[in-house]
C-alpha positions in Angstrom: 102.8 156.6 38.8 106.5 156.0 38.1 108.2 155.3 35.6 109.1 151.7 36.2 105.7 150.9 37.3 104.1 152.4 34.1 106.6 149.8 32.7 105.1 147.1 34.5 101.5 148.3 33.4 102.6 147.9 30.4 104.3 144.8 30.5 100.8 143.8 31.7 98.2 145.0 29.9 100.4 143.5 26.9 99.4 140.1 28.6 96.0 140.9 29.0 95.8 141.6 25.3 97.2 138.1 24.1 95.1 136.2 27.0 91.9 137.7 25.4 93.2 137.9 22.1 93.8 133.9 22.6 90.7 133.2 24.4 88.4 135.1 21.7 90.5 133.3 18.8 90.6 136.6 16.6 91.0 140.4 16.9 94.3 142.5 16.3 97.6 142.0 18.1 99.6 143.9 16.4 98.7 147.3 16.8 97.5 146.6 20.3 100.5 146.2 21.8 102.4 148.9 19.5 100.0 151.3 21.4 100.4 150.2 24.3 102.6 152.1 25.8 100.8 155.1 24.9 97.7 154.1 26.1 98.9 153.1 29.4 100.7 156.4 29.8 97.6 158.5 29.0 95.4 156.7 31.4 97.6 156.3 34.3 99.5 159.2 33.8 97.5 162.2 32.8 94.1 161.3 32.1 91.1 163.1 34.4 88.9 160.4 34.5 86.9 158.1 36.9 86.1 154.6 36.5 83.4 154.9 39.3 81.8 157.8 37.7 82.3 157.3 33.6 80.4 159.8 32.8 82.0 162.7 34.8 81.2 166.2 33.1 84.7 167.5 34.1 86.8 164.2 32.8 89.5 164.3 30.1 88.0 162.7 26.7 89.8 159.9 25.1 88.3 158.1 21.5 90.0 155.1 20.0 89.7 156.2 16.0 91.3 153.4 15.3 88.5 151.1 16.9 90.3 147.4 15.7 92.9 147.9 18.6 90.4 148.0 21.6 91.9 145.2 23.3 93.8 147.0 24.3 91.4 150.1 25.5 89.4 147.3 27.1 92.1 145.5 29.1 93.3 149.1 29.9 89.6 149.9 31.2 89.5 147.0 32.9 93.0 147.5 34.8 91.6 150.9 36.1 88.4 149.7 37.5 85.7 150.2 34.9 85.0 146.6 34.8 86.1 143.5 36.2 88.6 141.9 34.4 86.7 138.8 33.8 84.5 140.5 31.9 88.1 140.5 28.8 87.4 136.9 28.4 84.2 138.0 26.9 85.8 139.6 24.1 84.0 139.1 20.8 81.0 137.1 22.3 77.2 137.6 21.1 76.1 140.2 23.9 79.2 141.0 25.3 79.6 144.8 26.3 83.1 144.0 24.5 82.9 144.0 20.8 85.2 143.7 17.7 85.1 147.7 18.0 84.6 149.9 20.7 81.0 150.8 21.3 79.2 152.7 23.9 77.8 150.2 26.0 81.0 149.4 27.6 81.9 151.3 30.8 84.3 154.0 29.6 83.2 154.4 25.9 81.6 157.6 24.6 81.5 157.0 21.2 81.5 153.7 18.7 84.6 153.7 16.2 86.0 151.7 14.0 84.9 153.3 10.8 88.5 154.2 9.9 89.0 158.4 9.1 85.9 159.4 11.0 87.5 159.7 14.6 89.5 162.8 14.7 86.6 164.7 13.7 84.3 162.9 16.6 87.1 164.2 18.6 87.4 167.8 17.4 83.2 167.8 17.9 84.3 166.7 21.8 87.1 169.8 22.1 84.9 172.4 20.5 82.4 171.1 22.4 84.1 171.6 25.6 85.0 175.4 24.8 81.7 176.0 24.1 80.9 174.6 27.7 83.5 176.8 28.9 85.0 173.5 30.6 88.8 173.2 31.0 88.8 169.1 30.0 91.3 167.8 27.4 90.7 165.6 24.3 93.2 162.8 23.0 92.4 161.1 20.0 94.2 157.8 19.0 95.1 157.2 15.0 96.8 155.0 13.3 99.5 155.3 10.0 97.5 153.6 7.9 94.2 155.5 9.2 95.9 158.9 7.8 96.0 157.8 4.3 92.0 158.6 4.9 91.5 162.3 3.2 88.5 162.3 6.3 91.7 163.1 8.5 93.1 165.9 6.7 89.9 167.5 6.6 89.5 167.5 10.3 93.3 168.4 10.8 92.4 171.4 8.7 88.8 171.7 11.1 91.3 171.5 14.5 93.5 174.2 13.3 90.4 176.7 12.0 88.7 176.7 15.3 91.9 177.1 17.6 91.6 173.6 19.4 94.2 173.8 21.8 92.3 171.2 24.0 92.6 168.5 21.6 96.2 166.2 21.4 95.8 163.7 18.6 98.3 160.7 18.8 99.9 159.0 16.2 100.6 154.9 16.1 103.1 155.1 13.8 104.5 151.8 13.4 104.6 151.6 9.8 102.4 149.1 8.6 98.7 148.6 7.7 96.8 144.8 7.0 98.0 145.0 3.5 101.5 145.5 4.5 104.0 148.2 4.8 102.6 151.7 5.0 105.6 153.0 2.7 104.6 150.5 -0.1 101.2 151.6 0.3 100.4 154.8 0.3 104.2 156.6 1.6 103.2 159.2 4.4 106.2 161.2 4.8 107.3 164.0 5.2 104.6 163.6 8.0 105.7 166.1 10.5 106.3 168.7 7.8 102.6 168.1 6.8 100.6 168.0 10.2 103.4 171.4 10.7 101.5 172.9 7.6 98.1 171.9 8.6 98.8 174.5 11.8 99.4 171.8 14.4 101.8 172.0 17.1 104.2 168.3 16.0 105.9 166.5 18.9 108.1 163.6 17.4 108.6 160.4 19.8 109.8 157.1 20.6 106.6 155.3 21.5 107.8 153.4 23.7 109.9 155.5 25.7 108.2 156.4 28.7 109.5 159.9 29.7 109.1 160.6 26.1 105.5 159.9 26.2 105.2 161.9 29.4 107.1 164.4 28.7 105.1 164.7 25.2 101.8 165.2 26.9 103.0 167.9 29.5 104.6 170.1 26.1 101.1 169.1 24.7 99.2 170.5 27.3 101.3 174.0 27.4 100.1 174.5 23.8 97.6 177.5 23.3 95.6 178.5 20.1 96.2 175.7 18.2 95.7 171.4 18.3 99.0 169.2 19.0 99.7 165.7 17.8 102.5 163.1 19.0 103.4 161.4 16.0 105.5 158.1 18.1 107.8 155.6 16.4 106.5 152.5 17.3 106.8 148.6 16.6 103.8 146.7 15.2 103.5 143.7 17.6 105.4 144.8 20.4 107.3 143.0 23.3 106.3 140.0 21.5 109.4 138.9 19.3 107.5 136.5 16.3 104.8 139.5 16.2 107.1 142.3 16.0 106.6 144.1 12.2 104.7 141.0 11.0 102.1 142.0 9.2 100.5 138.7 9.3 99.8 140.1 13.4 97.8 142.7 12.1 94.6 141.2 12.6 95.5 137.4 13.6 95.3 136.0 17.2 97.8 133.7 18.6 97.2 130.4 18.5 97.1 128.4 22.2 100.9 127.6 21.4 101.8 130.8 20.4 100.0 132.7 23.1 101.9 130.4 25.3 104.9 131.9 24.0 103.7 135.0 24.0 102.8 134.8 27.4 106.2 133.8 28.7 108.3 136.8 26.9 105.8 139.3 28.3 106.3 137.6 32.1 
């Protein structure tokens, strides 16, 4: 897929995300659509994976650690087939194979998340799994800023690097702020790429939401031997929606009717 129409996926799924988001009346905006870009990238650009078979040996892994955003996983499981996409205005509803956090009774889930820390390491357990299998697959883990303040990560960072794990690519949402509000006030992170360099990871800095930086980032990723890689991307909580962008009040806040509506018609 091209460039422009990854754009347009993009642009998209964004729209999914507010629709359900709306129609649900609660889950989290904000870093939904700051990942976006990623996500949509990983799936439609690189991932081995297929939605008529989701539980292919041979497929690339990918686990959501930071399980609050899966609007956005769902609507971009939905957009490749895993599900109709009627099933998004289920979201949140008693029963629904779409929950507040991922689970794995929805159609391209492995493993439930949400638990923030714990999904790096339930990713390193999927990459040192596959060498043990002797199976060539890849494992992408997505984290978020405020996740890594979690000493859970560091441990596994430390895990990734001992054992080697080349197959894993962890990527970074780093858009700067967490439900209490901005990461730097919080708990201050930097100087990140120095520190993930010292934990014996190969760092890839980004825009994330550049395109040809994403995918460019996950072909250096893949040329990595003997040791993990992470993107760390520069992102913008709230994304391609002007009143959500870097309010922190988006974090975990769905748009009213009216402001979906508005939503709705910057995204179009």
């Amino acid at each position: 897929m091209q460039i422009r129409e990854l754009e347009k996926k993009a642009r998209k799924i964004r729209r999914l995300i507010i629709q359900m988001l709306a129609k649900a009346g609660s889950g989290h905006p904000g870093g939904s659509l700051s990942s976006t870009d990623l996500v949509t990238c990983l799936y439609f650009a690189k991932l081995r994976h297929n939605p008529k078979n989701p539980e292919w040996p041979d497929r690339d892994r990918f686990h959501m650690s930071k399980g609050h955003c899966c609007p956005l996983w769902y609507a971009v499981l939905a957009e490749s087939g895993y599900f109709k996409i009627d099933e998004l205005w289920n979201l949140r509803k008693l029963g629904s194979i779409l929950q507040g956090h991922p689970d794995w009774r929805t159609p391209g889930v492995t493993v439930a998340s949400g638990s923030l820390g714990q999904g790096l390491s339930v990713a390193i357990g999927m990459a040192l799994a596959g060498k043990l299998d002797k199976k060539d697959y890849r494992v992408y883990c997505l984290i978020g800023d405020g996740e890594i303040q979690e000493g859970q990560i560091w441990e596994a960072a430390m895990a990734a690097s001992h054992y080697s794990c080349d197959n894993l690519c962890a990527i970074l949402d780093y858009n700067c702020y967490q439900i209490d509000g901005k990461i730097s006030e919080i708990m201050e992170l930097e100087p990140l790429v120095d520190k993930w360099k010292a934990f014996g990871w190969h760092t890839i800095k980004i825009d994330g939401h550049n395109i040809r930086q994403i995918l460019q980032a996950f072909d250096r990723a893949e040329k990595i031997k003997n040791k993990p890689s992470i993107i760390i991307a520069r992102t913008t909580k709230g994304k391609g929606v002007s009143f959500m962008e870097n309010v922190v009040d988006f974090h975990g806040r769905a748009p009213t009717p009216e402001e979906a509506k508005k939503a709705l018609e910057e995204l179009s």
